[in-house]
LOKOLTOR-555745 format. One line per 4 residues: their letters; for each residue z, x, y of C-alpha. Coordinates in pm, 1 decimal, m for minus. Example, Ala and Ser with C-alpha at 12.3 -4.5 7.8 and 13.67 -1.06 7.14 Angstrom:
<rs>
AS> 780.0 1230.0 m450.0  714.0 1367.0 m106.0
</rs>
This chain:
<rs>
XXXX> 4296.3 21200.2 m5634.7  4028.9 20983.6 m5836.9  3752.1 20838.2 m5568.0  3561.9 20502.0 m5616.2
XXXX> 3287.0 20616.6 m5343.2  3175.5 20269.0 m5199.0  3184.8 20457.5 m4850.3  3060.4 20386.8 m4483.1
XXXX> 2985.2 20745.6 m4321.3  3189.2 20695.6 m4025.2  3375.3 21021.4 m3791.9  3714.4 21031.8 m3823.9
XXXX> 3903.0 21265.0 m3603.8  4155.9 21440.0 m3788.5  4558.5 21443.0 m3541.5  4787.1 21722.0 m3577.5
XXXX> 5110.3 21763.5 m3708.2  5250.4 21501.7 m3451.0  5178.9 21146.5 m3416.0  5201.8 21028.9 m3049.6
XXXX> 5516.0 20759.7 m3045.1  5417.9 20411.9 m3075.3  5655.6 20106.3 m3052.5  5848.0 19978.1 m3364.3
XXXX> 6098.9 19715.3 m3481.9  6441.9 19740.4 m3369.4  6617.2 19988.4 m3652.5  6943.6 19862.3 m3551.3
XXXX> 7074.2 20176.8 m3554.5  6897.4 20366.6 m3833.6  6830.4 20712.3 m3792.6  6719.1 21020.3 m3982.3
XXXX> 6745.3 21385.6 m3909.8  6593.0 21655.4 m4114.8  6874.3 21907.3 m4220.0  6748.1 22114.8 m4469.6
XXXX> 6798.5 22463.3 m4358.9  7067.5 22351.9 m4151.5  7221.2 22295.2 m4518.0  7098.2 22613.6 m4654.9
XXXX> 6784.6 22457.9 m4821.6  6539.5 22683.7 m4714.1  6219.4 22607.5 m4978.7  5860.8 22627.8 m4903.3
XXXX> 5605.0 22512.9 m5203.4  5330.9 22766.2 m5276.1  4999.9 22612.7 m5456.4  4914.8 22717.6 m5848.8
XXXX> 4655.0 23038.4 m5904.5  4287.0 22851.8 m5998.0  3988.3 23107.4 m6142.2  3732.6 23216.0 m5894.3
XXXX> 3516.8 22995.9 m6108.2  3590.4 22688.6 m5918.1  3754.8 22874.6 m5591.8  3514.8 22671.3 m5350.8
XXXX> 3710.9 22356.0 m5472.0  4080.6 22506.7 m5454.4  4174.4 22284.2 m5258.3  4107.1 21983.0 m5453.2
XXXX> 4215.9 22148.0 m5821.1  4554.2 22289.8 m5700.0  4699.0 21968.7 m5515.4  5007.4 21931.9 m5704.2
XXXX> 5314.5 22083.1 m5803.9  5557.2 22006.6 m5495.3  5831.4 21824.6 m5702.9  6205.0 21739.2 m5652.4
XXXX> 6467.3 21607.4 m5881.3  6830.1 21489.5 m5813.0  7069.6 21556.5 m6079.3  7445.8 21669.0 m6111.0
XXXX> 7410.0 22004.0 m6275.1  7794.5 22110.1 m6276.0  7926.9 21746.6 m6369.6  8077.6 21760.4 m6034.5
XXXX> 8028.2 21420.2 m5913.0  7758.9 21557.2 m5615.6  7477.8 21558.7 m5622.0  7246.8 21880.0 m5671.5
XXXX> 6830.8 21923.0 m5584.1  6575.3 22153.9 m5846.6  6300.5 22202.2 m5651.0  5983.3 22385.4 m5853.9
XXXX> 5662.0 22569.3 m5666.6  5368.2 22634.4 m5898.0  5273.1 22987.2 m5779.1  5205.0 23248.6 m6037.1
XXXX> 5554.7 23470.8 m5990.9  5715.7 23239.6 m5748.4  6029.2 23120.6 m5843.8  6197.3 22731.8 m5812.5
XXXX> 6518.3 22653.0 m5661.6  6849.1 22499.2 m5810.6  7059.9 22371.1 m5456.5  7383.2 22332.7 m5607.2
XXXX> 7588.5 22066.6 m5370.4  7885.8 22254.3 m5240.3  8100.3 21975.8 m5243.0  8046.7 21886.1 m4838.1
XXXX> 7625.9 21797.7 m4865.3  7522.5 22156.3 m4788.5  7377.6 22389.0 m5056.5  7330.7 22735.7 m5259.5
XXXX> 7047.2 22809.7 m5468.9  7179.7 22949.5 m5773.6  6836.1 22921.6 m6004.6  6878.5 23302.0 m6050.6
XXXX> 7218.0 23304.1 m6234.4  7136.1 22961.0 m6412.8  6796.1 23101.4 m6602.4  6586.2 22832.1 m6421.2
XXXX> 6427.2 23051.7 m6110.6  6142.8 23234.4 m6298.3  5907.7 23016.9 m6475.2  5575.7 23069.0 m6342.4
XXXX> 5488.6 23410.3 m6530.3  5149.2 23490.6 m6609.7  5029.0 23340.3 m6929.0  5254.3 23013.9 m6934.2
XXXX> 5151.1 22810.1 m6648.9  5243.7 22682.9 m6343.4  5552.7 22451.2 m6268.8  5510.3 22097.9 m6173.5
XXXX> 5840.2 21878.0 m6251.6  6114.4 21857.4 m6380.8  6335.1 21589.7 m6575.5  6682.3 21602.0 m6634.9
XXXX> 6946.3 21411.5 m6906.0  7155.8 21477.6 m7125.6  6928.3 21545.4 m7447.1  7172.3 21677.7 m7710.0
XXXX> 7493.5 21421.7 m7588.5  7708.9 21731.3 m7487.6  7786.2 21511.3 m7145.5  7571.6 21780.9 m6894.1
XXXX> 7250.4 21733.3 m6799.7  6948.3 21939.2 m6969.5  6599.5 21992.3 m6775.1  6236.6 21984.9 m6923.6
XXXX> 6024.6 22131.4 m6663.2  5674.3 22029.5 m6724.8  5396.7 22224.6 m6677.4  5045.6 22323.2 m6632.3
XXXX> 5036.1 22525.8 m6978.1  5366.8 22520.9 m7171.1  5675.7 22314.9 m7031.1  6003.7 22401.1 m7132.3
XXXX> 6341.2 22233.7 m7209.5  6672.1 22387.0 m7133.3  6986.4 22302.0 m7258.5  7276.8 22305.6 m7031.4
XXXX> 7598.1 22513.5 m7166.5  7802.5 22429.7 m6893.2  7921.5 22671.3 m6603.7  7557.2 22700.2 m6527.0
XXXX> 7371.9 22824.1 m6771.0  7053.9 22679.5 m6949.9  6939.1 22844.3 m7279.6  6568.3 22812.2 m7348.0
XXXX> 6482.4 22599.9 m7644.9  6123.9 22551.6 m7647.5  6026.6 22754.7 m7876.5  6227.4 22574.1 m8170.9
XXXX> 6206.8 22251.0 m7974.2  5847.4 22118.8 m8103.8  5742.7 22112.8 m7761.1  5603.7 22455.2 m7722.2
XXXX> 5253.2 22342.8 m7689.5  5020.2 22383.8 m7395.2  4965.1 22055.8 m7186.5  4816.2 22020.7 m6825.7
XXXX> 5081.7 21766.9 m6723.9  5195.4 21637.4 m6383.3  5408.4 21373.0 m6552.9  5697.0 21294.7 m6812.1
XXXX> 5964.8 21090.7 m6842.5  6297.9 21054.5 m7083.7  6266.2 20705.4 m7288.9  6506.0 20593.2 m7569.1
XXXX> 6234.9 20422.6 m7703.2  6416.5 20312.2 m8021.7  6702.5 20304.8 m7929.1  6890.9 20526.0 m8173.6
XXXX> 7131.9 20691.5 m7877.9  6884.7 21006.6 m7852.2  6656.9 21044.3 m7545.3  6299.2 21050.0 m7675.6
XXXX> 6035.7 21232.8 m7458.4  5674.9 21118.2 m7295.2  5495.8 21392.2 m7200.2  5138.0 21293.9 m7016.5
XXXX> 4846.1 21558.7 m6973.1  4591.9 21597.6 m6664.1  4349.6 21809.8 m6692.9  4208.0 21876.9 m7049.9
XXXX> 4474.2 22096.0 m7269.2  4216.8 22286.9 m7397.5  4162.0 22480.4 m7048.1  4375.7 22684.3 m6873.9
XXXX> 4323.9 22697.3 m6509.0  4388.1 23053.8 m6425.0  4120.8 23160.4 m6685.8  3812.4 22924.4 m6741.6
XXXX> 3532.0 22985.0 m6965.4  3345.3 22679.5 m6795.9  3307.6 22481.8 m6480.6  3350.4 22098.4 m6672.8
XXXX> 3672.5 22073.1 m6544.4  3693.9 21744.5 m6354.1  3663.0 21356.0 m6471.8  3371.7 21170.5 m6634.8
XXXX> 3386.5 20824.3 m6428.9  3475.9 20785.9 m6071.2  3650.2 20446.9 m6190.0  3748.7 20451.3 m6555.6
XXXX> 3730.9 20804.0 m6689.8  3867.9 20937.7 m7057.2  3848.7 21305.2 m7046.0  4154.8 21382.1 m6937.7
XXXX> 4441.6 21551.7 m7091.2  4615.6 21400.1 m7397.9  4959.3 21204.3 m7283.7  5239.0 21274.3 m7592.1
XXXX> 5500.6 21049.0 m7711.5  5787.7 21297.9 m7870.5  6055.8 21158.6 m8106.2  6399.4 21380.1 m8072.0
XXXX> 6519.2 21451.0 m8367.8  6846.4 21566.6 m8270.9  6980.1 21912.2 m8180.8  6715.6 21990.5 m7969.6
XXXX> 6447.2 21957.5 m8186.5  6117.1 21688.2 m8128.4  5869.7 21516.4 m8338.9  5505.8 21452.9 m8195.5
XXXX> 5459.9 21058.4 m8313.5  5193.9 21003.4 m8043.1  4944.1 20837.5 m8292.2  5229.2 20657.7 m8538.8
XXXX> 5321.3 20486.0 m8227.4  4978.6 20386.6 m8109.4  4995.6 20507.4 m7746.3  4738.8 20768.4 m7757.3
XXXX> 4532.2 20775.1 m7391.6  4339.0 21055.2 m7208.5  4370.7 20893.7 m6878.7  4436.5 21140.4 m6591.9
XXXX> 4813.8 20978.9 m6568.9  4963.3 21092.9 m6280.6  5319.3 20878.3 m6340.3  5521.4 20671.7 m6556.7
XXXX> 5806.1 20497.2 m6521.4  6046.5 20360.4 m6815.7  6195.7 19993.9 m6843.1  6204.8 19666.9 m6995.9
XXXX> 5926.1 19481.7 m6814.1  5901.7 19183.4 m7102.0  6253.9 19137.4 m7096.6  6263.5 19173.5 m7482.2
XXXX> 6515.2 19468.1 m7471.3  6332.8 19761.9 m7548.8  6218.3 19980.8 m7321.1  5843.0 19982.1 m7216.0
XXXX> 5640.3 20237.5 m7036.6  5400.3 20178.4 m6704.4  5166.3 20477.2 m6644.5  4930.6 20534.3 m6300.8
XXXX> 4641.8 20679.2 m6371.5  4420.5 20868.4 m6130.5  4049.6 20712.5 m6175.1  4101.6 20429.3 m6346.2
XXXX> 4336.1 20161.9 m6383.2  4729.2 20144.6 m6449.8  4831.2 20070.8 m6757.9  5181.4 19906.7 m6936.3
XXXX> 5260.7 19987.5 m7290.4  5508.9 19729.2 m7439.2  5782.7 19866.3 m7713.9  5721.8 19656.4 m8039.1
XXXX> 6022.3 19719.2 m8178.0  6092.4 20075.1 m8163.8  5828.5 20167.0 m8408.3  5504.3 20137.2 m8171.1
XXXX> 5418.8 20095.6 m7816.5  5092.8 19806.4 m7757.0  4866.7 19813.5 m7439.0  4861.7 19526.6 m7240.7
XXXX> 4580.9 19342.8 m7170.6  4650.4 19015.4 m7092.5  4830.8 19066.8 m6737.1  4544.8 19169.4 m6462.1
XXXX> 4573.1 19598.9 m6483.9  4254.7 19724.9 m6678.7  3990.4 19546.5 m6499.2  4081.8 19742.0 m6158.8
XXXX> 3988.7 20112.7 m6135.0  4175.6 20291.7 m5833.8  4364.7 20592.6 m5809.6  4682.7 20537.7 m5913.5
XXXX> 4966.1 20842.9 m5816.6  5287.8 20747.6 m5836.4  5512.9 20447.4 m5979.8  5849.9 20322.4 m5853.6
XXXX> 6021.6 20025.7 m5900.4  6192.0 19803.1 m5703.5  6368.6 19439.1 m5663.0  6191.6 19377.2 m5293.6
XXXX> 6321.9 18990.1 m5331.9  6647.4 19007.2 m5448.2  6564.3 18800.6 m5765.4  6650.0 18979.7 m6053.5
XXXX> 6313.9 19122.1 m6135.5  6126.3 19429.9 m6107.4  5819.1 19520.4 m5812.1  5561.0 19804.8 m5905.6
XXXX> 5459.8 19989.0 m5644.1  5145.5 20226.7 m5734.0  4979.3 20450.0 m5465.1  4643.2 20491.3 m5375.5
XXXX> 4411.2 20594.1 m5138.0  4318.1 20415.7 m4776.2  4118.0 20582.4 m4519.3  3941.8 20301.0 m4301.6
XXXX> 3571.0 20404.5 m4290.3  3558.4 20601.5 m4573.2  3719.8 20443.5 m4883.4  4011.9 20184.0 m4825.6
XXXX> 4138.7 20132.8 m5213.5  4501.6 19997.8 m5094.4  4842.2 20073.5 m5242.1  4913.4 19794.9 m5483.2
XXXX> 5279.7 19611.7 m5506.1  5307.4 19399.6 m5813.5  5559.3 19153.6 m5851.6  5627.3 19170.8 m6269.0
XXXX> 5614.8 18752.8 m6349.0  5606.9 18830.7 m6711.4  5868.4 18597.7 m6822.9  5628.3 18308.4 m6684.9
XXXX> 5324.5 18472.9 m6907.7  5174.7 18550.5 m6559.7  5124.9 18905.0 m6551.8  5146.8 19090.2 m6292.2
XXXX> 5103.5 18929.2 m5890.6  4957.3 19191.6 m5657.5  5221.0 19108.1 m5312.1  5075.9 19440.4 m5105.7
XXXX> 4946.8 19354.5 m4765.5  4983.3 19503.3 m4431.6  5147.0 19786.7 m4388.5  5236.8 19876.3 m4747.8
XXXX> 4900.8 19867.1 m4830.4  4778.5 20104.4 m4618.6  4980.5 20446.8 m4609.9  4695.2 20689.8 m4611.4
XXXX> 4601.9 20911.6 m4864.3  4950.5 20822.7 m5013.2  5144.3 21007.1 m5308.2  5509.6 20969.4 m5407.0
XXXX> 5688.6 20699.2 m5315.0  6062.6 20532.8 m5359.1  6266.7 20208.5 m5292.3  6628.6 20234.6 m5148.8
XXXX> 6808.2 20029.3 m4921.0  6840.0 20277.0 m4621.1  7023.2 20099.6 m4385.4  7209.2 19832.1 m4662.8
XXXX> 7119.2 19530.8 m4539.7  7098.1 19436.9 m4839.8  6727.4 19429.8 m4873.4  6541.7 19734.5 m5059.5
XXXX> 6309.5 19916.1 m4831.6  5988.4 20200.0 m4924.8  5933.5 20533.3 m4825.0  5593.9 20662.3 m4869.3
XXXX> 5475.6 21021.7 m4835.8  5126.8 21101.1 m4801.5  4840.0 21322.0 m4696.8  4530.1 21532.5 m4921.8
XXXX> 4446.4 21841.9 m4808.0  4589.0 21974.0 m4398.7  4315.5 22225.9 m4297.8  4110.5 22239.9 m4025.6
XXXX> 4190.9 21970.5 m3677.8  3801.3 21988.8 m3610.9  3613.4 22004.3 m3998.2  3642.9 21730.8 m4228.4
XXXX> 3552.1 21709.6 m4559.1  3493.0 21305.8 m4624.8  3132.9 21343.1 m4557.5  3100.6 21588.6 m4837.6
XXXX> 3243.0 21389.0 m5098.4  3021.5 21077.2 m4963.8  2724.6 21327.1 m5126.6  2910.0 21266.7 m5464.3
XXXX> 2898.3 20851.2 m5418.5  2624.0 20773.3 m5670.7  2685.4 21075.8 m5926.1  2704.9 21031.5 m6288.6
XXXX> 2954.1 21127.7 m6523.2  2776.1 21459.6 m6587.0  2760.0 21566.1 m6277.8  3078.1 21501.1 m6179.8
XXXX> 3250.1 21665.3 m6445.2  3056.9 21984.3 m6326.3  3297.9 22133.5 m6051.9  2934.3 22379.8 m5986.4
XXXX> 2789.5 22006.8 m5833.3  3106.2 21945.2 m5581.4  3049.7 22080.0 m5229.4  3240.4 22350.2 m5130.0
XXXX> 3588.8 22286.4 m4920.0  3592.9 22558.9 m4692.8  3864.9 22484.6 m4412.6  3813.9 22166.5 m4373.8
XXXX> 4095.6 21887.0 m4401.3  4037.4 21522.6 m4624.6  4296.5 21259.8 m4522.4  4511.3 21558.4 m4366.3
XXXX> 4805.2 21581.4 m4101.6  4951.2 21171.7 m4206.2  5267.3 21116.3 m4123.5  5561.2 21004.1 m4365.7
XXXX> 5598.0 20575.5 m4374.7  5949.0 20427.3 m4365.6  5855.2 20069.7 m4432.7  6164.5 19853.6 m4387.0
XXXX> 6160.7 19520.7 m4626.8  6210.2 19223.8 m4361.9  6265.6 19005.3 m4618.4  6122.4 18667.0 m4649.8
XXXX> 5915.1 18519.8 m4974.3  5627.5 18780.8 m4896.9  5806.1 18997.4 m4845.5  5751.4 19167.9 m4531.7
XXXX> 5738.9 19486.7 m4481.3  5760.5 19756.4 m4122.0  5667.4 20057.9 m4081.1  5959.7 20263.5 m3895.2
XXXX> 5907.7 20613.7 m3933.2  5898.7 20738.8 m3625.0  6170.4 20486.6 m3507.0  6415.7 20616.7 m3742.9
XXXX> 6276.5 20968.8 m3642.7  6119.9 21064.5 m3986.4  5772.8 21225.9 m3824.5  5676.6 21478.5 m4063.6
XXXX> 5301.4 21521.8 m4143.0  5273.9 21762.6 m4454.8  5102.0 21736.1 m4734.5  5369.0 21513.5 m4895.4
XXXX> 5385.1 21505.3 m5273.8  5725.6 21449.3 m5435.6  6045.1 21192.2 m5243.1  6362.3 21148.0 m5408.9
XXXX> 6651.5 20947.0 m5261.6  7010.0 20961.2 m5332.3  7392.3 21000.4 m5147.2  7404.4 21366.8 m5078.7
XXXX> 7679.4 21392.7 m4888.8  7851.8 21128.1 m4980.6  7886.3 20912.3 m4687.8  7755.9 20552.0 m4871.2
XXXX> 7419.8 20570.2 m4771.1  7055.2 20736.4 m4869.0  6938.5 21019.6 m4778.7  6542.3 21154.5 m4830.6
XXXX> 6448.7 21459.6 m4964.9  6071.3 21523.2 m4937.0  5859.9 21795.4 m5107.6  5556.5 21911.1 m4962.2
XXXX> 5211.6 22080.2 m5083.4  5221.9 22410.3 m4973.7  5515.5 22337.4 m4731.3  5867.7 22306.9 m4672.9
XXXX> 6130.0 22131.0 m4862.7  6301.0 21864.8 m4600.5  6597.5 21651.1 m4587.2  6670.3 21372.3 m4412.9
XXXX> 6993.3 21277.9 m4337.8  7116.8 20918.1 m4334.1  7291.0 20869.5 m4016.3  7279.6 20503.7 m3978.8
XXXX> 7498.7 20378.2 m3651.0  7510.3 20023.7 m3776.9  7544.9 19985.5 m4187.9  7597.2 19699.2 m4362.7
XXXX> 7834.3 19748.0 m4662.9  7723.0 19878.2 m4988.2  7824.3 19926.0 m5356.3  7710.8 20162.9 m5596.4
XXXX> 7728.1 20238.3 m5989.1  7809.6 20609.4 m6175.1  7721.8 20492.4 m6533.7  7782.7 20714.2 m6849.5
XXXX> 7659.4 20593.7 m7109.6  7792.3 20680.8 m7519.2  7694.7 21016.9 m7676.8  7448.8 21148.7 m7682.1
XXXX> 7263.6 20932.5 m7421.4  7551.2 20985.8 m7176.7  7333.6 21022.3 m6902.1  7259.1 20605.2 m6934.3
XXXX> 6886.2 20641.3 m6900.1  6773.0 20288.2 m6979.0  7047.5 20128.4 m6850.9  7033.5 19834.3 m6589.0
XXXX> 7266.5 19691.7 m6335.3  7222.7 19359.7 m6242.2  7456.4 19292.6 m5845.0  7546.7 18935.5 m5765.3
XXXX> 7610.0 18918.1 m5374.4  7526.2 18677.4 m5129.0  7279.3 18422.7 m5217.2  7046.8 18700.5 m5436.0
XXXX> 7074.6 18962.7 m5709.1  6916.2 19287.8 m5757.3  6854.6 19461.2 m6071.1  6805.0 19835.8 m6070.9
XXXX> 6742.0 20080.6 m6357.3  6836.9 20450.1 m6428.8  6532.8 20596.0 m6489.4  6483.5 21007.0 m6567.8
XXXX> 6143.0 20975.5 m6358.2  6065.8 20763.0 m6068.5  5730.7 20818.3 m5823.3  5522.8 21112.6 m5804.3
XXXX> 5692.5 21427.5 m6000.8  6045.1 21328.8 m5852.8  6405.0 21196.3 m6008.4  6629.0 21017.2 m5825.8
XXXX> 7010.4 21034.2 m5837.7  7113.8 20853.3 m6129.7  7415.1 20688.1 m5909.5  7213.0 20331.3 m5880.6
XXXX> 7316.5 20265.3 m5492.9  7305.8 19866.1 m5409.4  7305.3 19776.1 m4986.5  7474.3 19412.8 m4927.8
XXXX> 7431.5 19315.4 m4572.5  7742.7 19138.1 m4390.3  7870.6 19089.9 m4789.5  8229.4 19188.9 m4741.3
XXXX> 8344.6 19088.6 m5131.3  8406.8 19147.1 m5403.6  8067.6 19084.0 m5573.9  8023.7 19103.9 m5942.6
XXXX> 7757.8 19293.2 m6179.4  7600.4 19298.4 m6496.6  7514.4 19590.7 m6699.2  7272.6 19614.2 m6971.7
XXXX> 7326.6 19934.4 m7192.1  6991.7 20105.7 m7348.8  7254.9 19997.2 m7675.6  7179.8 19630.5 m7596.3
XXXX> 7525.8 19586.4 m7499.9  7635.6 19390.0 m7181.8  7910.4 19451.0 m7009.1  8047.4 19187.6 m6673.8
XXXX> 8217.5 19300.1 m6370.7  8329.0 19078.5 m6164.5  8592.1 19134.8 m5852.8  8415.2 19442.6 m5769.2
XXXX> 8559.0 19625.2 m5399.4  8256.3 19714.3 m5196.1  8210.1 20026.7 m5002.2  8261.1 20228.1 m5305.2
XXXX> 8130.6 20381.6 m5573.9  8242.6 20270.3 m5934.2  8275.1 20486.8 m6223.4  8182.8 20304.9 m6490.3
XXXX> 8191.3 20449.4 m6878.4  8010.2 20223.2 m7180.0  8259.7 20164.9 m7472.5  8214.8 20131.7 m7821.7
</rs>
């Protein structure tokens, strides 16, 4: 949300929910439709309780907490959504796939429904992995206030361990990730804070609630580095390790950028600039700052990753905000040329730089060609068609620190909209050495214009291809199916990985087909408070096979596959 105010005072009319139709790229064949209470999803977000301190700015303090993970709960083999809403009493969902791509919530019976009581914050992820190498997947949901990790017991039931966990502490956090991050089998927990842990949003003493800088603030909340100790039990090692930061982060994402084999952290931070810590070693994490980040101040919300030219390496793409008139910051798509001791190689242009007020964001090959496309929700604050509220933050352009801290000095929102009523971007990768990305939403009939916060992509119904699931501010919970007329083949890659990191977080596959390779990663956290499915899904074009893949275990261990049959998904278990 952080603002560099270089603005031009310009009127923007503000369009409704739908965008008139406007021509696009030939799809061949690629089309959405949104199912979700079709498949008995029926979810609606509801925003977190703020004091009547700092009511006239609602808005603008409770703008998160629409998250969605993927995970397989029951060790079924489908996949199964946790969807959290942040309002006091209001309780998140656990869809649990029935086996066919529709869905029950059964949050109730597995302990996970009611976790936004008064006095312990609001919900704003969750994570899930196996933490204690029992082979089902535990959840920390994170939290304004106190997040809390459950252990799954199998047949659907969670026990609460926080309070012996060494993670019962109160944190304003709209991030956190699992991270192995030396590499001793047990998943190891980053935990990054928001707003200042010292205030609790329901009940503040003071209106000082907001950053110091509109381009490199410090006063945010604390971000944590946890060590697990085994058997539920963490270890706050924050300063041993040297990553302590109070930068608004908004996202991280977990993998070996240097290619050194241990895995590093890149965090988005929301007034200021992003920020990669590189693992020395297991023992501490280093800040980077040799490879272009911390000289650029935007507002970075969300981090995914993504192989956009089929070369083996990763793309980071951070969102930001772009409002022609007003203040056009541009989403930023950096190609990771690390192993040449270049940094990082800003490749956004054209339509992937310019998504709006954008948020969360994924890459997935939707209609596997073989090339990785983007999907890109966005959108502020939906109010008012006829007030907007860009002119009022113009008045806070040339404010100091001190009086932008002061949430007394903001004007007040009232009903009017900023950056409201933007429709989801499908951006489909074109290829070429660019690349070149094409913005196809409304081709492929994805035309939604929430408040769009949270995407997560996986195989829901099992079908071989992606399917979006999109969580809105304050709105509904949708899913699009995948029901592309024309696919290309595909191959994709259930890894389990050896006790008690079974879940394989770390782990990368590596796809030889064609004349490319990809290289994706099983991450616990990917965008803007969202998980993926863990199943690493690879498109491959007119590639009939067999095509042949390298894994990299968190271990260190590589493992070759070669002869692989395509149009399938292959179970694949790490051995001693």
């Amino acid at each position: 949300m952080g603002l560099l105010f270089a603005l031009t005072l310009i009127f923007v009319a503000i369009q409704g929910r739908r965008s008139a139709p406007r021509p696009a790229p030939d799809s061949a064949g690629l089309r959405f439709e949104e199912v979700a209470r079709a498949v008995g999803v029926a979810f609606t977000h509801t925003k977190p309780r703020i004091d009547e301190l700092v009511a006239h700015v609602e808005p603008q303090v409770a703008a998160t907490g629409a998250a969605v993970s993927m995970t397989d709960v029951n060790a079924d083999g489908w996949p199964d959504l946790y969807a959290v809403t942040s309002g006091e009493g209001e309780n998140n969902g656990l869809f649990v796939n029935r086996g066919d791509g529709t869905f029950e919530d059964r949050a109730a019976e597995a302990g996970l429904a009611d976790l936004n009581r008064d006095g312990t914050g609001a919900s704003m992820g969750s994570i899930w992995a196996d933490v204690d190498g029992n082979g089902l997947e535990d959840v920390l949901v994170y939290k304004w206030g106190r997040s809390q990790l459950f252990l799954n017991r199998g047949d659907l039931r969670f026990e609460n361990v926080t309070e012996t966990s060494g993670l019962d502490a109160w944190v304003n956090s709209n991030c956190a990730t699992w991270i192995d991050y030396d590499r001793d089998g047990l998943l190891d927990l980053f935990l990054a804070g928001y707003y200042d842990e010292n205030l609790d949003l329901t009940r503040l003493e003071t209106t000082k609630i907001f950053h110091d800088s509109l381009e490199f603030a410090q006063n945010g909340g604390e971000n944590h580095l946890y060590r697990n100790l085994g058997n539920g039990r963490f270890e706050d090692v924050t300063e041993a390790a040297g990553m302590t930061s109070r930068r608004w982060t908004y996202a991280a994402v977990a993998a070996d950028f240097d290619r050194d084999g241990w895995p590093d952290l890149y965090v988005a931070n929301d007034y200021g600039s992003e920020e990669l810590w590189l693992n020395r070693g297991g023992e501490r994490f280093e800040l980077a700052r040799w490879i272009g980040l911390d000289g650029e101040s935007k507002s970075g919300m969300c981090v995914a990753l993504g192989d956009t030219k089929n070369e083996g390496r990763y793309s980071v793409f951070v969102t930001n905000i772009s409002k022609r008139g007003f203040l056009f910051q541009g989403n930023n798509l950096r190609l990771n040329l690390m192993d040449e001791a270049r940094g990082f190689q800003q490749r956004g242009r054209g339509a992937v730089l310019d998504c709006g007020w954008a948020w969360g964001a994924q890459f997935g090959d939707l209609d596997d060609d073989g090339r990785q496309d983007l999907v890109v929700v966005n959108g502020f604050v939906s109010a008012s068609t006829e007030r907007d509220y860009w002119y009022q933050m113009s008045k806070l352009g040339g404010a100091a620190g001190g009086l932008v801290v002061d949430a007394q000095n903001w004007p007040a929102f009232e009903d009017r909209s900023l950056s409201g009523y933007e429709r989801t971007r499908v951006l489909l990768n074109q290829g070429g050495s660019a690349p070149k990305f094409v913005e196809s939403g409304l081709e492929v009939g994805v035309d939604d214009t929430y408040d769009g916060r949270a995407v997560a992509l996986g195989d829901l119904d099992r079908d071989g291809d992606l399917d979006i699931v999109i969580a809105n501010q304050a709105g509904p919970l949708l899913i699009y199916r995948n029901q592309n007329a024309s696919p290309g083949h595909w191959i994709a890659f259930d890894l389990v990985g050896l006790a008690p990191n079974t879940s394989a977080i770390g782990a990368e596959v590596e796809v030889a087909f064609g004349d490319g390779k990809q290289l994706q990663v099983v991450a616990a956290a990917m965008g803007f408070s969202s998980q993926n499915e863990r199943r690493l899904h690879f498109g491959l074009g007119d590639v009939q096979g067999p095509v042949s893949a390298t894994i990299r275990w968190p271990s260190g261990k590589i493992s070759e596959l070669s002869g692989l049959e395509v149009d399938t998904a292959h179970h694949v278990q790490q051995t001693p």
